[in-house]
N, C-alpha and C positions, 0 to 999 in steps of 0.2 A: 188261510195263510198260516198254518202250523208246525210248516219243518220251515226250516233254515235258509231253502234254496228258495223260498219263495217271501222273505224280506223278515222274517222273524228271527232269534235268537235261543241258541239253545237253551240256555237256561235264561228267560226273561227278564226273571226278576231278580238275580244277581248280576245280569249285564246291562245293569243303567237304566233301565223303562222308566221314565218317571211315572207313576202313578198319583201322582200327588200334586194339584196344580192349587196356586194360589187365591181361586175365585171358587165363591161358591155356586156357581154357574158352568164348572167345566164340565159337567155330562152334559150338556147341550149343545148342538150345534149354537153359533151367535148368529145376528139377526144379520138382515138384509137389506138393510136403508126402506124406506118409503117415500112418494113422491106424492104430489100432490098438484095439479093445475086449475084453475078456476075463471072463466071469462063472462061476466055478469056484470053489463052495465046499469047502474043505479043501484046496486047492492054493494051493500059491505065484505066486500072481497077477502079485506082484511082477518075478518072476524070468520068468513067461510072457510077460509086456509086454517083458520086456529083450528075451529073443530076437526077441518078433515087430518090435519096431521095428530090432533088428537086420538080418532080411530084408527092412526098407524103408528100408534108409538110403540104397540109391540115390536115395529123392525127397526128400531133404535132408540137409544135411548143417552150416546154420546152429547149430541148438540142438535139443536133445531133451530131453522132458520127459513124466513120466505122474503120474496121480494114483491114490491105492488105498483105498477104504473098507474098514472092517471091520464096517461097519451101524453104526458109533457119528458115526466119526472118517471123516473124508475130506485126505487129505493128499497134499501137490504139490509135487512137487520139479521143477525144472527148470534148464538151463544152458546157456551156450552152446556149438557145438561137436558134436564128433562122439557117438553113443548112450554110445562107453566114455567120452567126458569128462565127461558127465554122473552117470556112475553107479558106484558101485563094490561090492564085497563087503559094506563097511558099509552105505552108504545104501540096497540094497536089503534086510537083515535087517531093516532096519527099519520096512519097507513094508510090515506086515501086512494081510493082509483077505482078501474073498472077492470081490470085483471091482475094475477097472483100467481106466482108458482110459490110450495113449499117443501122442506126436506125434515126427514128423521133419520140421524146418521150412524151406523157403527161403522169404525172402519175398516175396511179387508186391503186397501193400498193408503197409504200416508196416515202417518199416527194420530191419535186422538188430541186434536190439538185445536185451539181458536182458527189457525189461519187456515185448518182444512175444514170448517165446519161450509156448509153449503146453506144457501143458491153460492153459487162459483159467479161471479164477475166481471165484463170486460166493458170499456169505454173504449169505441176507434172513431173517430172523426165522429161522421153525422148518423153513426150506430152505436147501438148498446143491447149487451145481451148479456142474462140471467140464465145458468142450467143449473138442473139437482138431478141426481146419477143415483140411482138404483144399478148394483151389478160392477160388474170388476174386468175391467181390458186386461189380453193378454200381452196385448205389445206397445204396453206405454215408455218402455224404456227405449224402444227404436221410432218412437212417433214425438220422444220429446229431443230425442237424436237428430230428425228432421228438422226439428221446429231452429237447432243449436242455442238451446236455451243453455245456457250456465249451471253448472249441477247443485243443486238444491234453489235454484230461484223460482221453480215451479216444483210442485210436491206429493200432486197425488192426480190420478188417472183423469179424475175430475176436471180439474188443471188443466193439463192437458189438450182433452175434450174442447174447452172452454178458447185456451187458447190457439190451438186450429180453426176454432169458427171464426176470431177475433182478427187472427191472418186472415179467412179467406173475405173477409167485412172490408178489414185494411184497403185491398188491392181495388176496392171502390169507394175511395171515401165522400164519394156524393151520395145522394140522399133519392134511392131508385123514386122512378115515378112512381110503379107497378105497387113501392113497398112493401117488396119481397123480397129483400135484401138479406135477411134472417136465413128464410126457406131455403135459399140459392147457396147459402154459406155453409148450409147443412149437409144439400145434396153432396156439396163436393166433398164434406169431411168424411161423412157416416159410410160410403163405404172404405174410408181407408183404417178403420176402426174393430178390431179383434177380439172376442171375447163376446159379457154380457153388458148390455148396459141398456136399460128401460130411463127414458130420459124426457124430462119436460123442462120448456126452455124458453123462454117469452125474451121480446123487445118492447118498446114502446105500446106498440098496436097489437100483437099477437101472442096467443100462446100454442108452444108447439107441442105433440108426445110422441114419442118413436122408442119402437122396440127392434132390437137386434133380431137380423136375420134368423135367430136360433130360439128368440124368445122366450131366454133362458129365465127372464124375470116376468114377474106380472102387469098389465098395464090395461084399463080400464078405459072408457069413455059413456058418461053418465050425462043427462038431461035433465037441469028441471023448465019452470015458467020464464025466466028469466038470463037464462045461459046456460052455458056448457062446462062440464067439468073431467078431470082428469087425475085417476088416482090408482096407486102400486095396488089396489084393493077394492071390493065393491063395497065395503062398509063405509068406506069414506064418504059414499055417495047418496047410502041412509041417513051420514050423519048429517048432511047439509038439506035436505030432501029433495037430492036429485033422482030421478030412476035409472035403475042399468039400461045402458045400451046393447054394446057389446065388448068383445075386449078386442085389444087391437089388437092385428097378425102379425105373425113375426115379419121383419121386413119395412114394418109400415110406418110412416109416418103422418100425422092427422096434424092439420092445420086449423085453429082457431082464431076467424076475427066476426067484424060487423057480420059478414054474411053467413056468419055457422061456419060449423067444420067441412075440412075438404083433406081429402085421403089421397095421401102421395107415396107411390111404390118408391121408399128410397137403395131398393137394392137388386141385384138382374133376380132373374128368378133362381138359376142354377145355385143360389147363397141361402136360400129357401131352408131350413131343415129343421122344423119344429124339435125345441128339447127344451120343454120347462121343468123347471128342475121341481122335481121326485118328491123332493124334501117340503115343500110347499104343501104339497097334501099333508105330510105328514106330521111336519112341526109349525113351518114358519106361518103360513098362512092365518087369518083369525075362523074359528070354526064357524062365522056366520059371513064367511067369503065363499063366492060362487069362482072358480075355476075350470075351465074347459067346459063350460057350460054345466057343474057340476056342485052339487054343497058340497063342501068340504066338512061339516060336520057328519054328514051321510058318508060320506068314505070312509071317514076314522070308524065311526060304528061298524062297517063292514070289516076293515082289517082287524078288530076285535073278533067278527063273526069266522071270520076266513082264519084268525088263530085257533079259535075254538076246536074247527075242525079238523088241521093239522095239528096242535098239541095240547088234547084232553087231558085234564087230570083231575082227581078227587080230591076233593077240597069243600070247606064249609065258606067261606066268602070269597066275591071276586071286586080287589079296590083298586083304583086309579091313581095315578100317581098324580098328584093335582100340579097344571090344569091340564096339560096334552095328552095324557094318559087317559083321562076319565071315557071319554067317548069311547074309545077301543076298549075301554074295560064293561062298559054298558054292552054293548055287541059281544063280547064272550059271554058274560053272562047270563045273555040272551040266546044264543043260541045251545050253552050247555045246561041252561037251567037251575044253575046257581045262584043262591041270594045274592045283588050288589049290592054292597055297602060301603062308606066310609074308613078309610082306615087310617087316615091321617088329615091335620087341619095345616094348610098352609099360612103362614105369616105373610102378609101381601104387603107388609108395609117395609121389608128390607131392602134395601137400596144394592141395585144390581154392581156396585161398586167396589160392596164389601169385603176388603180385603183382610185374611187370617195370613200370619207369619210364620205359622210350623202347624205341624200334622193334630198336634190337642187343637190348638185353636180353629183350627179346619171342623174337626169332627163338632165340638159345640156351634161352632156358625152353624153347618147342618142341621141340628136342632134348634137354631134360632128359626130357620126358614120351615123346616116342619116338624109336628110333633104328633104322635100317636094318640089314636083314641082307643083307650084300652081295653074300655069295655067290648069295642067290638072287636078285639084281637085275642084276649085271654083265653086261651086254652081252642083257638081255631088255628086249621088248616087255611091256608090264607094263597090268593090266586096274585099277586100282583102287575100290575099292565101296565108298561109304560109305553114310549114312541122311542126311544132309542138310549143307547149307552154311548157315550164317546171316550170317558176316559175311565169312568167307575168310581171314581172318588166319591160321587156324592149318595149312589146306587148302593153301595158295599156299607157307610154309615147307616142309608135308611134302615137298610134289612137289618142292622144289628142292634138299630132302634125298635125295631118289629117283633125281633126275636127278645128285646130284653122286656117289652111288654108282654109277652106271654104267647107270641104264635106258637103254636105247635111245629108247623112245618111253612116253609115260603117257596111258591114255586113262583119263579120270573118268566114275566113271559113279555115281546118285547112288538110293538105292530109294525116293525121295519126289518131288516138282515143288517148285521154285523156292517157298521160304520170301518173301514178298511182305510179309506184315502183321503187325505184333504182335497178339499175344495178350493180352485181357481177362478172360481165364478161366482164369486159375491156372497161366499158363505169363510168362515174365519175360525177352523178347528185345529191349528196349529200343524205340529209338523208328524210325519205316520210313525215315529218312534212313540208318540205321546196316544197315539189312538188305540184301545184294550183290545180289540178283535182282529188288530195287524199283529199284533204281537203275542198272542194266545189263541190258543186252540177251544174250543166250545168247554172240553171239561175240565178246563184250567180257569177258565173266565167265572164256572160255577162255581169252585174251587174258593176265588178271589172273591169272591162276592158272596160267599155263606149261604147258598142258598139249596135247596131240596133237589129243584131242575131249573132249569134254562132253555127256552126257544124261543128261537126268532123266525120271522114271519119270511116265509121266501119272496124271491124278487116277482114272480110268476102272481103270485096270489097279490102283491101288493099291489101288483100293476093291476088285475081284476079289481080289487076293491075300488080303484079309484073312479071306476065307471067311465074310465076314458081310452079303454085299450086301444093303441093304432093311432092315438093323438101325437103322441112321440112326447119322450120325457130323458130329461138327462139324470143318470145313474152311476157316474163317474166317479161319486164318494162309497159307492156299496160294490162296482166293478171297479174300478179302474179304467175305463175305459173313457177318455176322455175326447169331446166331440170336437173339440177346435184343439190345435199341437198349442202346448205351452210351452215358451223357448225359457231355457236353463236359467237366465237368471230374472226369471221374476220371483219377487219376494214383496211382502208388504212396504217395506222400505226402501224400496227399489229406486225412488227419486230423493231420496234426503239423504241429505246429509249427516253424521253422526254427532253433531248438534243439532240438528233439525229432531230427532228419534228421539222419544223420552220413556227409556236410557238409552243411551246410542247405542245402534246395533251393528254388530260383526259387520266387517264389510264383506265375511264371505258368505252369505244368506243366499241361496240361493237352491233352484227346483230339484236338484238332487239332494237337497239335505234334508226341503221335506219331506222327500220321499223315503229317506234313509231313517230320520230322526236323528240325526248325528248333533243337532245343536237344535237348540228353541228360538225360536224369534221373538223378541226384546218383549215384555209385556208391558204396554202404553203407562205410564202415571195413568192413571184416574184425574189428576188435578193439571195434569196439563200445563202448560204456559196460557192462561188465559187472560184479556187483558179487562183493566178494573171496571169494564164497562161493555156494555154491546157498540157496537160500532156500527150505524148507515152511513150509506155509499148513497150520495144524491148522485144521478144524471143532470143537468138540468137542460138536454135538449138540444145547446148548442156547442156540445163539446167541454164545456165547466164539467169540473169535479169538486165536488165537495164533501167535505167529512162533520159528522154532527156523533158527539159523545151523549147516549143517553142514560142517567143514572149517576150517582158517584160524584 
């Protein structure tokens, strides 16, 4: 995308690009919720959901929260922040029951705030139900237009979701015999529902998982002795020591009760169109998650092998960029026969929060989160690998960390193609003015970035590496080409209010501007409106509601 007629800018970087983003995390894609369900009577539910949202806290890291029946009571705690700030020795003894859903949230619709953090909750007569939403609807501003909800009294897709099962529960407020009143409220919502959304959702008696017709997110179903579980990842399923099953098809929804799961087509077949998203192999995924029946640590080593071969170069070491990088970097230097090595130590313990206020404090943050190891830099030719570039900010500090240690020469080399377009579908890379490869040309980006050369991995070869050609995957952030129409004004803050958004956003936010980059979308507090305490939500069964403060 390098001349002008096709969304770039003649002169880039004297026509406003920002290059320079507040977070020391803007060359990354942001993560993508994870979900978690657990139905295991006589076991500690409570304490199963801790660890499995543990082994998904890579895909959030906002707020965490789960909900636990005991067949009476259904109760939900949540807070902002990481899984341990949510939860502690107390709050989980006191989670009894025999099933669980859990969430790890970042947010790609409704700002980072207490009242969007998830399980989402609804009380209707002689029901109750709990969902956590992995993935992003494209038509939640005409599905909350349905509902005639009042604007900003509902907040985010989640929402939404939540509150169309809670209507169609409503319309039977007696108490099915069958107690399948959940499953029935489902069927009728999920196909009126657009976009991605991997979703588990429990009542009383059940927990539910369904993934969109496009199965654009991940979603799981593991075994152990004792029950059934359900999670955005297999590793969740190590963690608790269930074994994989399989993963559910797009389309499907699986039902867990007394009698084990039971698999319900919830959508015709012509809706049918496998596209998991790309980026999953690439970044968001944990490298000891299985995907399309595939390691995802085995893929990234091959898209290192599969660069190799399209862009060799000489060089004395080949390092990774810690941690997504490493694997692809093992794999080039495995197939070109270059020593791997170390070339930088990351700082694990910075808080994905941290916010710099101008461009010096930008650059030292970067050196809080990595720092060179010099001896293995000084006076080498240096291969570096990473998984992808989005904005360069943090890319352009490393290397000129690299070079003031003593490289010789830095050639980048990258295991994905030129990140081009934001993502609609449960990934959060701002608007395409802010993305470096919509707005530069390949030896302008090298240019920008100080470095020797520059290659990225084609789309062709990546899709080989992943060992699943002909699976179908969506590629909508590297083409443009996107699988479901997104209508003009979704925006993250598409349902708030301009007190609801912290800081309130432009009420003109909307899908041509991030396709433009003409404006940014508000970037959430970090601190939120969060209230001095977590807050559960009793059920108690017969329609009571009650509220219990714990902490503070």
């Amino acid at each position: 995308m390098s001349e002008p007629a096709d969304g770039g800018c003649p002169d880039r970087r004297e026509a406003g690009v920002d290059l320079g983003a507040p977070s020391l995390d803007d060359d990354t894609p942001k993560e993508a919720c994870g979900v978690f369900g657990v139905f295991a009577p006589g076991q500690p539910v409570s304490h199963l959901t801790y660890l499995g949202l543990y082994a998904l806290q890579h895909r959030g890291q906002e707020s965490a929260g789960m909900a636990v029946s005991d067949g009476q009571t259904v109760t939900v705690v949540k807070d902002m922040g990481l899984v341990s700030n949510a939860f502690d020795d107390r709050t989980l003894a006191a989670l009894t029951g025999h099933l669980a859903i859990g969430h790890t949230r970042y947010s790609t619709t409704g700002s980072s705030t207490w009242r969007n953090a998830q399980p989402v909750y609804r009380d209707v007569a002689a029901h109750t139900v709990a969902l956590a939403h992995n993935g992003n609807l494209v038509n939640t501003e005409a599905l909350a237009d349905e509902l005639g909800m009042l604007p900003g009294t509902i907040t985010s897709d989640s929402d939404v979701m939540t509150e169309l099962i809670a209507a169609e529960l409503g319309k039977h407020p007696e108490t099915s015999e069958d107690r399948r009143a959940l499953e029935r409220a489902m069927m009728a919502v999920l196909p009126r529902l657009e976009g991605a959304f991997s979703v588990v959702a429990m009542d009383e008696n059940h927990v539910v998982g369904v993934r969109d017709p496009n199965g654009f997110r991940p979603l799981c179903l593991g075994k152990f002795d004792h029950g059934w579980v359900l999670a955005s990842e297999s590793p969740a399923l190590d963690v608790v020591g269930a074994h994989f099953v399989r993963e559910l098809d797009p389309g499907e929804m699986v039902v867990i009760d007394v009698d084990g799961p039971r698999s319900v087509r919830a959508h015709d077949a012509e809706r049918i169109d496998p596209k998991l998203c790309l980026f999953e192999f690439v970044y968001f995924a944990r490298p000891d998650t299985r995907l399309y029946g595939q390691s995802v640590h085995q893929a990234r080593v091959r898209m290192g092998e599969q660069l190799a071969e399209q862009a060799p170069v000489d060089a004395d070491l080949v390092m990774g960029v810690p941690e997504s990088g490493i694997p692809a970097a093992e794999g080039f230097a495995r197939r070109t026969g270059i020593p791997y090595g170390q070339g930088l130590v990351k700082n694990r313990y910075i808080g994905r929060t941290f916010i710099a206020p101008n461009q010096e404090m930008r650059a030292l943050g970067v050196r809080m989160k990595l720092n060179p190891l010099r001896d293995n830099i000084t006076g080498r030719r240096l291969v570096v690998v990473d998984d992808s570039i989005v904005r360069g900010t943090t890319t352009r500090a490393m290397v000129s960390m690299l070079r003031e240690a003593g490289a010789l020469e830095v050639h980048m080399r990258i295991s994905s193609p030129p990140y081009k377009w934001p993502c609609f579908y449960g990934m959060d890379t701002g608007a395409r003015g802010e993305l470096l490869a919509a707005n530069m040309a390949l030896e302008e980006i090298q240019e920008y970035l100080n470095v020797d050369s520059l290659a990225y991995l084609t789309l062709d070869r990546l899709l080989t590496a992943t060992g699943a050609v002909g699976a179908g995957f969506c590629d909508a952030c590297l083409t443009g080409h996107y699988p479901v129409a997104v209508p003009v004004s979704l925006s993250k803050d598409v349902l708030e209010q301009p007190s609801d958004a912290v800081p309130s956003a432009p009420a003109s936010s909307r899908f041509a501007t991030l396709l433009d980059g003409e404006e940014r979308l508000p970037v959430d507090d970090a601190l939120g409106r969060v209230p001095s305490a977590p807050v559960t939500v009793v059920h108690d069964g017969a329609g009571g509601l009650g509220v219990d403060h714990f902490g503070g």
